[in-house]
C-alpha positions in Angstrom: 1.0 67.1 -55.7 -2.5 66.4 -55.8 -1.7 62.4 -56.4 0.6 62.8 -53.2 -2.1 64.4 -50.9 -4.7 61.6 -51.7 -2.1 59.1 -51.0 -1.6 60.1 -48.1 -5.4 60.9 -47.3 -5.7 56.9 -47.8 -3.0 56.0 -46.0 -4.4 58.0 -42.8 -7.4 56.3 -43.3 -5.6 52.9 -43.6 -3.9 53.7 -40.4 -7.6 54.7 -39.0 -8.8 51.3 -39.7 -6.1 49.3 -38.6 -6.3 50.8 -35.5 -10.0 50.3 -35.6 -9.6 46.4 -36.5 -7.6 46.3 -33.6 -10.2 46.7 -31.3 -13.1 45.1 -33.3 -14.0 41.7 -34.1 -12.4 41.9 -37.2 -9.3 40.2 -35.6 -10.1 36.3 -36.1 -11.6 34.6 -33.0 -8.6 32.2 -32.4 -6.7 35.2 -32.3 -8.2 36.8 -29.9 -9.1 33.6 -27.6 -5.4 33.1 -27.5 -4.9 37.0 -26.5 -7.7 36.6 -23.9 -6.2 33.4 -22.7 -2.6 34.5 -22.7 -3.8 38.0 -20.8 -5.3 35.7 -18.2 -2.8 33.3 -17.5 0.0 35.9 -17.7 -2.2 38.2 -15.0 -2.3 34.5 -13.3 1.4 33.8 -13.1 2.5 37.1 -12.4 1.0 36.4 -8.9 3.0 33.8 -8.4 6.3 33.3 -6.6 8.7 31.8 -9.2 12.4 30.5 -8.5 15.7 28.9 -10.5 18.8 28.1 -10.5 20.4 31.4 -12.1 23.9 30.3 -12.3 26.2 27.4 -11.8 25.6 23.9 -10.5 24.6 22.8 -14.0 24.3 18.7 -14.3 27.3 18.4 -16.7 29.6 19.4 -14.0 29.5 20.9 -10.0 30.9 24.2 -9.4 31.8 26.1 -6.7 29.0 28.5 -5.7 25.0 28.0 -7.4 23.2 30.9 -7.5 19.1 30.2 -7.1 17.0 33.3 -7.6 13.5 33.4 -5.7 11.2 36.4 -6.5 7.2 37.4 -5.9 5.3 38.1 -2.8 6.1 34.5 -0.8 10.4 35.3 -1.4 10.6 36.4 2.1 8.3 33.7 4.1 10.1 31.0 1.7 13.8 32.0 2.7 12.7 31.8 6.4 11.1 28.4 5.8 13.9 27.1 5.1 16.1 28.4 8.3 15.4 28.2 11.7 12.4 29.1 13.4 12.6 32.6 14.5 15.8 33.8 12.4 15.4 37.3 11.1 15.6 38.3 7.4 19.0 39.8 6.5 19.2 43.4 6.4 18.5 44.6 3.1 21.0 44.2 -0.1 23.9 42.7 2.2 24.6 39.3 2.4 23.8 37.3 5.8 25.5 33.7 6.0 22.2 31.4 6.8 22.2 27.1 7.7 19.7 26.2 5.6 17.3 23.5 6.2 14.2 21.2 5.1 12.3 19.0 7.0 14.8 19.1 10.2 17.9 18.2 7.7 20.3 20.1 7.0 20.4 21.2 3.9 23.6 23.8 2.9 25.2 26.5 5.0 24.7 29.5 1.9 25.2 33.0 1.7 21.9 35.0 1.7 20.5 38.5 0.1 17.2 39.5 0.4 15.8 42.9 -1.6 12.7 44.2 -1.1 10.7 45.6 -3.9 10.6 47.7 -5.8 14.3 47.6 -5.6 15.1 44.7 -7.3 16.0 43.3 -10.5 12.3 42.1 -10.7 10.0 45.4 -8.6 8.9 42.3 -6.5 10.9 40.8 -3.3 13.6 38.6 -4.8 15.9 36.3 -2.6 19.4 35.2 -3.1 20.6 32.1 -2.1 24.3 31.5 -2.7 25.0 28.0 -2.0 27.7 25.3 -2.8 27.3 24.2 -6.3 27.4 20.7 -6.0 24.0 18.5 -7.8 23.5 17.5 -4.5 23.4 20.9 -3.0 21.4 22.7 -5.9 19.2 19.4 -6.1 18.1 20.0 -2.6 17.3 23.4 -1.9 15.6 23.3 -5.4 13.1 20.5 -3.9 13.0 22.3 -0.5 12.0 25.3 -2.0 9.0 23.7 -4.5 7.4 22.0 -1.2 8.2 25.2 1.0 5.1 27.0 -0.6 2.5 25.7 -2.8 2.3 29.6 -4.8 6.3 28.7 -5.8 6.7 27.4 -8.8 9.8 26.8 -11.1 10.5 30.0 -13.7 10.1 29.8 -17.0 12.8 31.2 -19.5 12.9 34.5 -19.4 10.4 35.0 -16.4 12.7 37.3 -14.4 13.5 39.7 -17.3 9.7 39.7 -18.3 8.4 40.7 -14.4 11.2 43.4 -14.8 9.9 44.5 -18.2 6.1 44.5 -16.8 7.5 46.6 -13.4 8.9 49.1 -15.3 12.7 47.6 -14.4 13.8 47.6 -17.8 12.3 48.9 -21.3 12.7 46.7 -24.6 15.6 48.0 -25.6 17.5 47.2 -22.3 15.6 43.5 -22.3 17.5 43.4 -25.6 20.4 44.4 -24.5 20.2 41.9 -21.5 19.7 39.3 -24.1 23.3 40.3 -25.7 24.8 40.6 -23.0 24.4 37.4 -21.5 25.5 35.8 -25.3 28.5 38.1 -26.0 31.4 36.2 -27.7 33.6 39.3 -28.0 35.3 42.4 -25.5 33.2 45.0 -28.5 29.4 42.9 -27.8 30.1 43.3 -24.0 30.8 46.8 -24.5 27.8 48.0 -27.0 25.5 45.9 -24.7 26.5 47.5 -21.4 25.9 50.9 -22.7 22.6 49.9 -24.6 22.0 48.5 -20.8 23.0 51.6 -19.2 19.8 53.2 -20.9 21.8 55.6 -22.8 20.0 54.2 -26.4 16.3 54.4 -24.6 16.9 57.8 -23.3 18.0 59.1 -26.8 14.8 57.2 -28.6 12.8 58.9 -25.8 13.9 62.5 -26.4 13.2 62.0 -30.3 9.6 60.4 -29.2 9.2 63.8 -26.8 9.7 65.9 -29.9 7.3 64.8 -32.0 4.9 64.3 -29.5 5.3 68.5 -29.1 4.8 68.7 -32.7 2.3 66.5 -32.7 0.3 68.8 -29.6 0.6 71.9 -31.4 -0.8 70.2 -34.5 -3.8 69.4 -32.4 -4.0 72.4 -30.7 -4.5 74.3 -34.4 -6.2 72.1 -35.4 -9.1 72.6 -32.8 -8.3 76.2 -31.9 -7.0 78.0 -34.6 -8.9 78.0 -37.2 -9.6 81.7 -36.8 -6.1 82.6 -36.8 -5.4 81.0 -40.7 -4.7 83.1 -43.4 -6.2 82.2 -46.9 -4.4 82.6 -49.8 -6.3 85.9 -51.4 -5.4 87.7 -48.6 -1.7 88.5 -50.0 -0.7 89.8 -53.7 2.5 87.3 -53.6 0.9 83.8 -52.9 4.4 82.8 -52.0 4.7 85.3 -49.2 0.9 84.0 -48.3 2.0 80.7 -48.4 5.1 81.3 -46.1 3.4 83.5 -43.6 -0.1 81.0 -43.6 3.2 78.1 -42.4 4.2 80.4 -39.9 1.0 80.9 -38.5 -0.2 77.4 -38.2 3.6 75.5 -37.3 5.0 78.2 -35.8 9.0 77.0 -35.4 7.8 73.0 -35.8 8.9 72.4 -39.5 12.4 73.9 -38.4 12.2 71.3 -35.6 10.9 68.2 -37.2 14.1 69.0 -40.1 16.3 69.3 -37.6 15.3 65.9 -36.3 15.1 64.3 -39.3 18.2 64.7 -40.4 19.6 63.6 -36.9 17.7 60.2 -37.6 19.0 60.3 -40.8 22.8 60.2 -39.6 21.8 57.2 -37.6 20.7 55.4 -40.6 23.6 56.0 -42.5 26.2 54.1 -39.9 26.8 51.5 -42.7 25.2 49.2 -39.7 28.2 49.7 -36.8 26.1 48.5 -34.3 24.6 45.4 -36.0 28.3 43.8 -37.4 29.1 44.3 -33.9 26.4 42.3 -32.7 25.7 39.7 -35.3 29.6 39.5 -36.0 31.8 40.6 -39.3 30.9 38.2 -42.1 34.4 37.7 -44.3 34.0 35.5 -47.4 37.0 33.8 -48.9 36.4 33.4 -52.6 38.9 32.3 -55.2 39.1 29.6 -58.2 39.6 25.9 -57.0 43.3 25.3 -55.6 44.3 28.6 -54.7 44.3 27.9 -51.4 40.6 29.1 -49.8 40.7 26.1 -47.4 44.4 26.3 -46.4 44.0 30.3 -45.5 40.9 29.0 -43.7 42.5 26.5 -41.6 45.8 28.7 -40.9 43.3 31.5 -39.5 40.9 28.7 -37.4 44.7 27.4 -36.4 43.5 23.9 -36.6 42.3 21.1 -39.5 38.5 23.2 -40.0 38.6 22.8 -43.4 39.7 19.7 -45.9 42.7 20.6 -47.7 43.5 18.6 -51.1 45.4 18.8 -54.4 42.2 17.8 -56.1 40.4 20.9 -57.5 37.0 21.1 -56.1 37.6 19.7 -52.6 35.1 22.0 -51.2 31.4 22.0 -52.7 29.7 23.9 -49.4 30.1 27.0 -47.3 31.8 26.3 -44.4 32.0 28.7 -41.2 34.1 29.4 -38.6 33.6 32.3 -35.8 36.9 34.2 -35.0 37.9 36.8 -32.4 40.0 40.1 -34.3 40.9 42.9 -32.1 37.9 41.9 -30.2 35.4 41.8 -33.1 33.1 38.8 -33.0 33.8 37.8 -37.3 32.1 35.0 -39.6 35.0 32.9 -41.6 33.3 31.3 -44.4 35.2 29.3 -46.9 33.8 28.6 -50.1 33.8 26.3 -53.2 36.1 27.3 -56.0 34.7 29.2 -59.0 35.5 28.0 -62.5 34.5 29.9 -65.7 32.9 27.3 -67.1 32.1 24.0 -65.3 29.3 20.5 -66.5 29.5 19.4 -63.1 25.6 20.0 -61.7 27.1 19.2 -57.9 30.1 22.2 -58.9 27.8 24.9 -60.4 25.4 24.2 -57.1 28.8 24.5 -55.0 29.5 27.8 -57.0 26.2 29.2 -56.4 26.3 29.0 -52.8 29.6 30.6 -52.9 28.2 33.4 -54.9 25.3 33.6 -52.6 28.0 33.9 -49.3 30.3 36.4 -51.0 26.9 38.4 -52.0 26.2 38.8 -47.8 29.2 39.2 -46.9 30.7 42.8 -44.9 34.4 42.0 -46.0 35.6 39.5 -49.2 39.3 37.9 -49.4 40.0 36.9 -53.4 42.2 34.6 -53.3 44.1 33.9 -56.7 47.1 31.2 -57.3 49.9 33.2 -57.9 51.2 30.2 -60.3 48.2 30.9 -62.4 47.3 34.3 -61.8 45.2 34.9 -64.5 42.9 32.7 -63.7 42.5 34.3 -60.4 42.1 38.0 -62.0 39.4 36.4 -64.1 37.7 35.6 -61.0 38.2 39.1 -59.3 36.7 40.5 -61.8 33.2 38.4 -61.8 33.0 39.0 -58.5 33.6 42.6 -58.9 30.9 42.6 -61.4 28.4 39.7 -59.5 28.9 40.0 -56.0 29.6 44.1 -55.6 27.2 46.3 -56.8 26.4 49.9 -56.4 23.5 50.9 -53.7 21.0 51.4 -56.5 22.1 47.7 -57.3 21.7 45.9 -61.3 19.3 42.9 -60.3 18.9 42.7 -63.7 21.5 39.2 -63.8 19.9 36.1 -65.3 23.4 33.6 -64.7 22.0 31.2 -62.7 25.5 31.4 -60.9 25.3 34.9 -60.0 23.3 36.5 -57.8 21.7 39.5 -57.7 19.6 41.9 -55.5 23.1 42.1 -53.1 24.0 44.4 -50.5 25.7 47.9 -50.5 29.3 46.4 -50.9 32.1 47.9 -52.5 35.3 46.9 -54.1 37.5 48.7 -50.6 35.3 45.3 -49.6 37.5 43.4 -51.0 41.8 42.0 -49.9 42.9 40.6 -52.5 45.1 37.6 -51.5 48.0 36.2 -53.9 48.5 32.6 -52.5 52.0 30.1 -52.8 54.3 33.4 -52.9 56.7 31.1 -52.2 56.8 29.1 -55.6 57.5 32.2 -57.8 61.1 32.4 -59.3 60.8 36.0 -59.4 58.5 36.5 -56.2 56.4 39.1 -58.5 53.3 39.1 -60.5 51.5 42.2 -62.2 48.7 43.6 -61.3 45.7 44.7 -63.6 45.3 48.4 -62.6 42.1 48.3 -63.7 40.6 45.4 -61.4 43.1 46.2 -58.6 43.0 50.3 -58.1 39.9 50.1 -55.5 40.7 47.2 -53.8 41.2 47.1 -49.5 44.9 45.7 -50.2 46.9 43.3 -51.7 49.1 40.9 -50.1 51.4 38.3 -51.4 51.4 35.0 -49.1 51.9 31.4 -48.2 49.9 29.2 -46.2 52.8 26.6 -46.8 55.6 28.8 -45.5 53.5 31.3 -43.4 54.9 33.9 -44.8 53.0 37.2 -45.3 50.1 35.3 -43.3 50.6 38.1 -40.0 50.9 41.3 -42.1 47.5 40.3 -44.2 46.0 39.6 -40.1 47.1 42.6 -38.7 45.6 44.3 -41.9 42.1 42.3 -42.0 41.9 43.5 -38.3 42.5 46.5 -38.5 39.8 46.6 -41.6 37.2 44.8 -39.0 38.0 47.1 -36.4 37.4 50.2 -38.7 33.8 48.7 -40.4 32.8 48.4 -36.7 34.0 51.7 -35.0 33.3 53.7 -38.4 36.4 55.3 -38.7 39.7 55.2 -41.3 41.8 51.9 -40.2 44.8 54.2 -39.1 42.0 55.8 -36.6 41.0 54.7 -33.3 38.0 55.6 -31.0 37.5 54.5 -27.3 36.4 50.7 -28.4 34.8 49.8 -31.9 31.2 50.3 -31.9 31.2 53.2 -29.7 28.1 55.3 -29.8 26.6 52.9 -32.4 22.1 54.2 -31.9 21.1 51.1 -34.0 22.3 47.7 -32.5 18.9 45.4 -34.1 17.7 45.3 -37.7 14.0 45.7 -35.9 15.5 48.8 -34.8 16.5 50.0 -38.3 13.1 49.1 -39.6 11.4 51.0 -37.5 13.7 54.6 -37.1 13.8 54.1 -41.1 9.7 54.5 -41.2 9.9 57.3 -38.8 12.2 59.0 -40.9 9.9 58.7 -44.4 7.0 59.6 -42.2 9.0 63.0 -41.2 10.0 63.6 -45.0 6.3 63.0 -45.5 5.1 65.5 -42.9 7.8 68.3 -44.1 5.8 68.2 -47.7 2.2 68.5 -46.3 3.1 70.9 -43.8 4.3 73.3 -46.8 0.5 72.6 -48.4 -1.2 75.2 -46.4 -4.6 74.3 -44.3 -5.8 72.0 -46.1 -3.2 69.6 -45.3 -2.8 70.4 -41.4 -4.2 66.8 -40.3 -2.8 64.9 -42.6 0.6 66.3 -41.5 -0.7 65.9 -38.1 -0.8 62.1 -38.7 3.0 61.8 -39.9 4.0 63.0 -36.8 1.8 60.4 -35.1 3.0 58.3 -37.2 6.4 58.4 -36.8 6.6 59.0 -33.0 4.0 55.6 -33.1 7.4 54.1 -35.0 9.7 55.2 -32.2 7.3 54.0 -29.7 8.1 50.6 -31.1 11.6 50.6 -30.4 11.1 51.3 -26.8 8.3 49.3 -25.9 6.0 52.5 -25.6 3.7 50.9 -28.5 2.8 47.4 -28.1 5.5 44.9 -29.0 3.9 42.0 -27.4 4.8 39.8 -30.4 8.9 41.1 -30.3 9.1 40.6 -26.3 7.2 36.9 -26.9 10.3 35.7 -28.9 12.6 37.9 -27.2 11.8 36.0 -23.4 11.7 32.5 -25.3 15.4 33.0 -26.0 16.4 33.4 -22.7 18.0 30.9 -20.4 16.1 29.5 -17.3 17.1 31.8 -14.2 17.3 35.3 -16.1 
């Protein structure tokens, strides 16, 4: 105990000095030149009136309507620059049909909005011009606008969703969710990201934060005023009944709290990552010996020629990917090179490797074995049962330079096992190994020549997809797969997971009597620093720098 307490004495003075460094010169000069500079060009260009194209009229091909976004302080004097003198703006949020005009030419006849701040997308005044979408069209307005007013300026990527950010519009977690929505593939990434939109994420991050900021008050409150109020430890017979009645005393009902959140976190952490396959997509290895088919299966799901199919073994020496759409589940097709026992080839083994490595990071793997030569295929199975799946704890302790180790949580209900060229059995049977076969997701007998078999193992894989991402039994269903998924980013994970050790730290000092009251004091600030991340409470200047730089020009 005593090792544990001067940990975390040096931890809290760790955590004094960073936050010390941070406002000292011991941050490198270029560092902070480039903060000072950045600080006073942002404070610069946030003064500025800034416009884009948002939408349409893009220079591979015209379309119908082009959607230019103008926002800042000059919106309003720029919109009626460019329509006749004396013309009103249009009331505010409806749309007013406006001629629009530059140097006496006409330039569009466009459908206008103008909002005021603060209600807009960006808290500043932000104009709408809905025009034709031809190059011409955009082309012009564009120009008109630049040389309307010399504060106007073209947006950078991102601009719009950063002045929201910095005008209290949006928090982090709704700039990410912006960021997903506008690059969902799938019906389940439209669905997560709406509702992490909506705010419903922030405001449960928020009402954890609120908690331990009360815990975190009352810590500080006995900690300055209640010193007076302590017990000591010769002041009972039973130093156990001391002990409880000295917690009592100085936490009151916070320990009870902090559990109970805790253990709320906790059940977030252990969504086997619901809300990050549905955003990153379901990666699916297919891995098998040479011939059995990998590419063949691969091509039949891609429904066209992804994948080079050959009767010479070892066709296929790198991963290839495919993205597919099941049940509305953005998923990863990888196919991969075939693994032999034994192989002198150094091309192959590297080839094998890299399959290794895929099947190792995969959510879901389809073995595929040549029912011809099934044996060979079980042989297979069963190294990647024993290479690629591996307990939480995990046995890193693998020195085949094939293999990999330090994998993921997978298990063997990971893994459909896939018994290829059904068709070219005389019996149509082949037996299984109980013992490599018991665990497994499925089994289904198929031929990519034929197609038979090929729908039932679909309607199966999706219906395995759908039940990773809505974490529920396959036969179960819930309102849309993903649904009420907390954790959508890994950044996310990181940081809830460090709130959560900081908790299980505080529940131990909080049970060491007075002596430890600050220390405990500092988990909570700790952790509720950690949740502060998430949001965007704490600064994340460095997340919402790369975040912004991903955005398209116009959002």
């Amino acid at each position: 105990m005593t090792v544990f307490l001067l940990s975390c004495l040096f931890r809290r003075q760790v955590y004094a000095f960073q936050l010390t460094r941070r406002q000292t010169s011991f941050v490198p000069r270029a560092r902070i030149l480039s903060r000072l500079y950045s600080t006073i060009n942002n404070d610069l260009m946030e003064d500025d009136t800034i416009f884009a194209l948002s939408s349409g009229g893009s220079a591979a091909q015209a379309t119908a309507v082009a959607i230019i976004r103008i926002s800042g302080t000059q919106a309003p004097a720029i919109l009626q620059s460019l329509t006749t003198p004396g013309t009103l703006l249009p009331k505010p949020r409806y749309a007013a049909l406006r001629k629009l005009y530059y140097k006496e030419q006409p330039l569009d006849q466009a459908l206008v909005l103008y909002f005021p701040g603060p209600n807009s997308f960006t808290g500043e005044d932000v104009v709408e011009l809905h025009c034709h979408g031809s190059r011409a069209v955009v082309q012009g307005v564009l120009e008109a606008i630049s040389d309307s007013s010399k504060l106007a300026r073209y947006a950078e990527a991102g601009e719009f969703t950063q002045r929201a950010w910095r005008n209290g519009k949006m928090d982090v977690l709704q700039v990410e969710a912006l960021a997903d929505l506008l690059t969902a593939d799938t019906n389940t990434q439209r669905l997560q990201a709406l509702q992490q939109l909506e705010g419903k994420l922030s405001e449960t991050y928020q009402s954890w934060r609120e908690k331990l900021i009360a815990g975190l008050a009352h810590a500080e409150a006995v900690i300055d005023f209640g010193d007076d109020e302590r017990f000591g430890d010769d002041d009972f017979e039973d130093p156990e009944v001391g002990r409880r009645l000295q917690q009592e005393s100085v936490w009151g009902g916070v320990i009870d709290q902090m559990q109970s959140l805790c253990k709320e976190m906790e059940v977030q952490l252990s969504d086997q990552r619901r809300g990050e396959l549905v955003r990153e997509g379901v990666r699916i290895s297919i891995l098998g010996p040479p011939n059995a088919g990998k590419s063949s299966l691969f091509n039949v799901l891609a429904q066209r020629d992804a994948a080079i199919v050959s009767d010479t073994p070892g066709t296929t020496r790198d991963v290839l990917e495919l993205t597919l759409n099941l049940g509305g589940v953005k998923c990863i097709l990888q196919d991969t090179a075939g693994v032999r026992t034994e192989t002198e080839d150094t091309i192959e083994r590297e080839g094998m490797k890299r399959a290794f490595a895929a099947a190792s990071q995969a959510d879901l793997i389809v073995s595929m074995v040549d029912s011809t030569d099934y044996q060979a295929g079980i042989n297979i199975l069963n190294r990647v049962l024993t290479e690629c799946i591996r307990s939480e704890e995990g046995d890193d302790d693998n020195d085949d330079d094939i293999g990999v180790s330090g994998v993921g949580s997978l298990t063997p209900e990971s893994v459909l096992l896939v018994r290829n060229k059904y068709d070219l059995l005389s019996d149509g049977r082949t037996s299984l190994d109980p013992a490599t076969t018991n665990d497994l997701a499925g089994i289904f007998d198929i031929s990519c020549v034929t197609q038979e078999g090929i729908d039932h193992f679909l309607e199966s894989l999706t219906s395995l997809v759908l039940s990773r991402v809505s974490g529920t039994e396959p036969s179960s269903s819930s309102r849309y797969p993903g649904e009420g998924a907390l954790i959508t980013r890994a950044r996310h994970r990181q940081h809830a997971r460090s709130a959560v050790d900081a908790l299980n730290r505080f529940d131990f000092l909080s049970r060491q009597g007075t002596i430890a009251v600050d220390m405990a004091a500092e988990e909570l600030r700790l952790a509720a620093s950690e949740l502060g991340r998430i949001t965007g409470a704490v600064d994340v200047e460095d997340v919402l720098d790369k975040l912004f730089t991903d955005f398209c020009i116009g959002k």
